[in-house]
C-alpha positions in Angstrom: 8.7 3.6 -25.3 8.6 3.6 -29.3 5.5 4.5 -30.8 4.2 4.0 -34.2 3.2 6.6 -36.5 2.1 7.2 -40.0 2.8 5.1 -43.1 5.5 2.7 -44.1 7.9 4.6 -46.4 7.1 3.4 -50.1 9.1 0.7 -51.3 11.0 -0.4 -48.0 8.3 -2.1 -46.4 9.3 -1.0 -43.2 7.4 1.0 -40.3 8.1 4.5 -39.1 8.9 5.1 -35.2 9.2 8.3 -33.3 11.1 8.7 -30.8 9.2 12.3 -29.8 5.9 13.5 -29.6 6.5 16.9 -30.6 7.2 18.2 -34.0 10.2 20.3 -33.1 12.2 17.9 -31.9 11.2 14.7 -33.6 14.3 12.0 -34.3 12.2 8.6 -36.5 13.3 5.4 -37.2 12.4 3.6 -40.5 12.8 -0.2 -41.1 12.7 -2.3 -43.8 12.7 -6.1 -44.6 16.2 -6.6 -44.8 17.1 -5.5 -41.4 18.5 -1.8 -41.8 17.5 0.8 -39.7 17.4 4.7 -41.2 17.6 7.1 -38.8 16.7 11.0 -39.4 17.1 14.3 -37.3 14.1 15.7 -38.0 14.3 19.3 -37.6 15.3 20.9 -40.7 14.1 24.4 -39.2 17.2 24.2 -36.7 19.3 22.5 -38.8 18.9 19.8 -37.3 20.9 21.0 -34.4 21.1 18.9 -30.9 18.6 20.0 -28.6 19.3 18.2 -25.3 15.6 16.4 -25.6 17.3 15.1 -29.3 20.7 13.8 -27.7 18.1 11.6 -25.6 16.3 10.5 -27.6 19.5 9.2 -29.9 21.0 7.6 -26.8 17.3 5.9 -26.7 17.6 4.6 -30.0 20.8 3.7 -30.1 20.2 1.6 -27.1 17.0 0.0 -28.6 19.1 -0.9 -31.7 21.5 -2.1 -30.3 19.2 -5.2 -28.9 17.6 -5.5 -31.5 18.8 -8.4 -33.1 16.8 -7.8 -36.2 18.7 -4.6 -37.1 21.9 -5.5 -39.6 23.1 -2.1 -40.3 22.2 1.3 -39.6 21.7 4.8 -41.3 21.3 8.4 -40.0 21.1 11.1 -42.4 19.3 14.7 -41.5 16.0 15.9 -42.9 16.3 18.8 -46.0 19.2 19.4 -48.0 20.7 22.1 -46.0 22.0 20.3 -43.2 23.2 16.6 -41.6 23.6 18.6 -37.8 24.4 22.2 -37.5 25.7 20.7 -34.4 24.5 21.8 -30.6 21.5 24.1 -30.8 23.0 27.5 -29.7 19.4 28.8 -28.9 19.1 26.6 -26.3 22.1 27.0 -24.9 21.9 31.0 -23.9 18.8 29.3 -21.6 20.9 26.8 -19.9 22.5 27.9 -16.3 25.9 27.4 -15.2 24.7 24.6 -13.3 22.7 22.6 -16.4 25.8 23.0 -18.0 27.5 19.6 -17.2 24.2 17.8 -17.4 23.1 19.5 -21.3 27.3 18.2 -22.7 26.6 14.9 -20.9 23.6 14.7 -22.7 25.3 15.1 -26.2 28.3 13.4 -25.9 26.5 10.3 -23.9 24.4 10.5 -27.7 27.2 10.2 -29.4 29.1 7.7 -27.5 26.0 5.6 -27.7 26.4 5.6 -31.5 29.3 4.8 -31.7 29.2 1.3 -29.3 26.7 0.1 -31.5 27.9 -3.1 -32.5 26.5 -3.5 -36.3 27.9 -1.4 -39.1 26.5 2.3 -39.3 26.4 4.9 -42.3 26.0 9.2 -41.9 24.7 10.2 -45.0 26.1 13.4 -44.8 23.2 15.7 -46.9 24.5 19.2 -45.7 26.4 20.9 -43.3 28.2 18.7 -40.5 29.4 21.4 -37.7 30.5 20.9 -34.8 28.4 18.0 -32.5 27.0 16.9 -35.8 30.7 16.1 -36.9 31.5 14.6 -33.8 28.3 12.4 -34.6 29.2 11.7 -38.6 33.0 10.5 -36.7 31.2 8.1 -34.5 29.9 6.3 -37.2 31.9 3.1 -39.5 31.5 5.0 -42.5 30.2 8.1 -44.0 29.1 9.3 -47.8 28.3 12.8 -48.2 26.4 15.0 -50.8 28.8 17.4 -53.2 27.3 20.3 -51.0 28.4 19.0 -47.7 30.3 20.9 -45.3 32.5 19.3 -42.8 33.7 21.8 -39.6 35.2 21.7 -35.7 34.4 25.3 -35.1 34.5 25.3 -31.5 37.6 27.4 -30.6 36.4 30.3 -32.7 33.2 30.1 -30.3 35.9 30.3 -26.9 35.4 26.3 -26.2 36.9 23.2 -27.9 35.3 20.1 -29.4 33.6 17.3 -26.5 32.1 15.1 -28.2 35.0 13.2 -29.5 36.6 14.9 -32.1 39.9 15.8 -30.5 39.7 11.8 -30.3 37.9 10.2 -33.8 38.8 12.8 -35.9 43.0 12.1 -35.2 42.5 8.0 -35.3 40.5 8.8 -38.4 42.4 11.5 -40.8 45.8 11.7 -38.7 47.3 14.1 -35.9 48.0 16.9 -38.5 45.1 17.4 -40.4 43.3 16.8 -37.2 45.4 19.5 -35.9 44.6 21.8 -39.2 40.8 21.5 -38.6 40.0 21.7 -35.0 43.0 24.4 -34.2 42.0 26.6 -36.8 38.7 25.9 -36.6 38.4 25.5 -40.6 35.5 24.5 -42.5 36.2 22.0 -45.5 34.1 20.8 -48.0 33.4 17.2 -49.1 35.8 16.8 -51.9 38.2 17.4 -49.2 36.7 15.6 -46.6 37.6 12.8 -49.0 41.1 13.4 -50.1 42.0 13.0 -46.2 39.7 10.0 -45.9 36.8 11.3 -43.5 34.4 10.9 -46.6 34.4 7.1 -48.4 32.4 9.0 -51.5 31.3 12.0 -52.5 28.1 12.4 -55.0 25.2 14.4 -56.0 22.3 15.4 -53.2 19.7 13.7 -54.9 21.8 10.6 -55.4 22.6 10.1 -51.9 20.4 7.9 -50.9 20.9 5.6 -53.7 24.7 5.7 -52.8 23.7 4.1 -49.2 21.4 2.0 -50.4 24.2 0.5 -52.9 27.2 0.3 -49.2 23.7 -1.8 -47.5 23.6 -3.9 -50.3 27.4 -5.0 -50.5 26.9 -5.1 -46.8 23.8 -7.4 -46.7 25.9 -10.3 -48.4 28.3 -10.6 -45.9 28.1 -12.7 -42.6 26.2 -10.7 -40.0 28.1 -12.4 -37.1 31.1 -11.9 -38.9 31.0 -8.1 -39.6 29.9 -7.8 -35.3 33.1 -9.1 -34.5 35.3 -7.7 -36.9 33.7 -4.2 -35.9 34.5 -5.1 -32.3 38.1 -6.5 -33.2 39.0 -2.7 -35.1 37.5 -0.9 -32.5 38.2 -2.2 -29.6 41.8 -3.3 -30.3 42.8 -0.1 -31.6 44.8 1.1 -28.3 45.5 -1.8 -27.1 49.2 -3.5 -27.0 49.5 -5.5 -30.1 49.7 -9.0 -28.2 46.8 -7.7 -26.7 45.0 -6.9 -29.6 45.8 -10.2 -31.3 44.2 -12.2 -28.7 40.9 -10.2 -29.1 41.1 -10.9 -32.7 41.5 -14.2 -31.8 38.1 -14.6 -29.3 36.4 -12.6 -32.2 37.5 -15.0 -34.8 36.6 -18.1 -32.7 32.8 -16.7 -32.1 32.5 -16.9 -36.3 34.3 -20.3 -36.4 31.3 -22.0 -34.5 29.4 -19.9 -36.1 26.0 -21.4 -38.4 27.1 -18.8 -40.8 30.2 -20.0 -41.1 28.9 -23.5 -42.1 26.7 -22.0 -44.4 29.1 -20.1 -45.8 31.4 -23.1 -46.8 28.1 -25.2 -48.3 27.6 -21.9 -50.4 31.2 -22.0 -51.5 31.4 -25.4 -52.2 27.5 -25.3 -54.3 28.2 -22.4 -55.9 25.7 -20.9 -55.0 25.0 -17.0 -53.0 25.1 -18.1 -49.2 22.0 -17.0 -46.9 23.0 -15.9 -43.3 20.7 -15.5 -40.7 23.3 -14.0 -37.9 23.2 -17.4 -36.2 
């Protein structure tokens, strides 16, 4: 269940849901007006690192957003400047068994996979260090803007494992087999100037203007067709490996959902009035 606590955040007219009752481990959602949804890790005094009780709760909201047909775009940034996700929290892991093993990486890759099947547009704002899980989590997600100070990392074969979250997947569709390679073989940390040279980062800019940067992608976002931006997500992402016939005649079924779309009418009258068009994801 979501429960509501405190204030609405000033300015966004929105109201702010926790997904956790206990300060440690507390993941909120904040709405506004307009329909996006921010998201924040919440434990700056871990890094923000993945507990197991914070992959669930992700794969909770992720799920809840995900029917919500309110919600028109997404956001997930961490609390504090120091980090986005230090990635899985390490203390917890020296307590976990052999045996909770399976269940715990379950728990963080289900997170992640959860993110990244939601079907409206979604943003990391990437405010610190991205290691690790919290990488894999930044890769699930349609785009991603970081601070100057951000730092992007795989670091999992130094620590005698390998990424499992996706990034031997996401990262290689995303920057390419060999810089894929140079990261996650090497286990090399790169900052975000970088990150954006080999397209992982869309835009780079000061820590204190990050959140004006997202709030400037939501509103280029927010004048384009809802229905339309679904189905050209699903089109990309789901046609990716498939055959290109294959792939064609998905784009095709997406394609015919907008063309009987209300948006699509309204979208013409706007055209032809001259006028902004207003879509209501109909």
């Amino acid at each position: 269940m979501i429960a509501d606590h405190g204030n609405p955040r000033p300015g966004h007219g929105s109201r702010l849901q926790c997904y956790d009752l206990t300060m440690s481990e507390l993941v909120c959602v904040d709405r506004d007006a307009a329909g996006i949804a921010r998201v924040t890790l919440n434990r700056p005094e871990a890094r923000n690192a993945l507990s197991r009780a914070t992959c669930e709760r992700l794969t909770a909201i992720a799920r809840d957003l995900e029917n919500d047909p309110g919600v028109r775009a997404v956001i997930i940034t961490g609390a504090g400047d120091r980090a986005f996700c230090a990635g899985a929290d390490l203390k917890e892991r020296r307590g976990v068994s052999a045996a909770e093993t399976a269940p715990y990486l379950a728990a963080i890759a289900g997170a992640i996979d959860a993110w990244a099947r939601l079907p409206r547009p979604t943003l990391a704002l990437v405010n610190g260090a991205a290691f690790g899980g919290g990488m894999e989590l930044c890769l699930a997600c349609d785009f991603r803007i970081a601070a100057a100070s951000a730092v992007f990392a795989l670091t999992e074969v130094r620590l005698g494992i390998m990424p499992g979250a996706g990034g031997t997947q996401r990262l290689p569709r995303l920057v390419g087999i060999a810089a894929a390679k140079e990261l996650i073989l090497l286990g090399r940390r790169i900052d975000a100037e970088r990150a954006r040279a080999m397209g992982l980062v869309m835009e780079v800019c000061a820590g204190n203007k990050l959140a004006a940067a997202g709030d400037n992608l939501m509103r280029e976002l927010l004048l384009c067709a809802p229905k339309s931006v679904a189905q050209a997500k699903r089109a990309i992402d789901d046609g990716f490996d498939l055959p290109l016939e294959d792939a064609l005649a998905l784009e095709r079924e997406c394609y015919n959902v907008t063309l009987f779309s209300a948006d699509r009418d309204e979208g013409l009258r706007a055209f032809a009035e001259k006028r902004p068009p207003q879509y209501t994801g109909r």
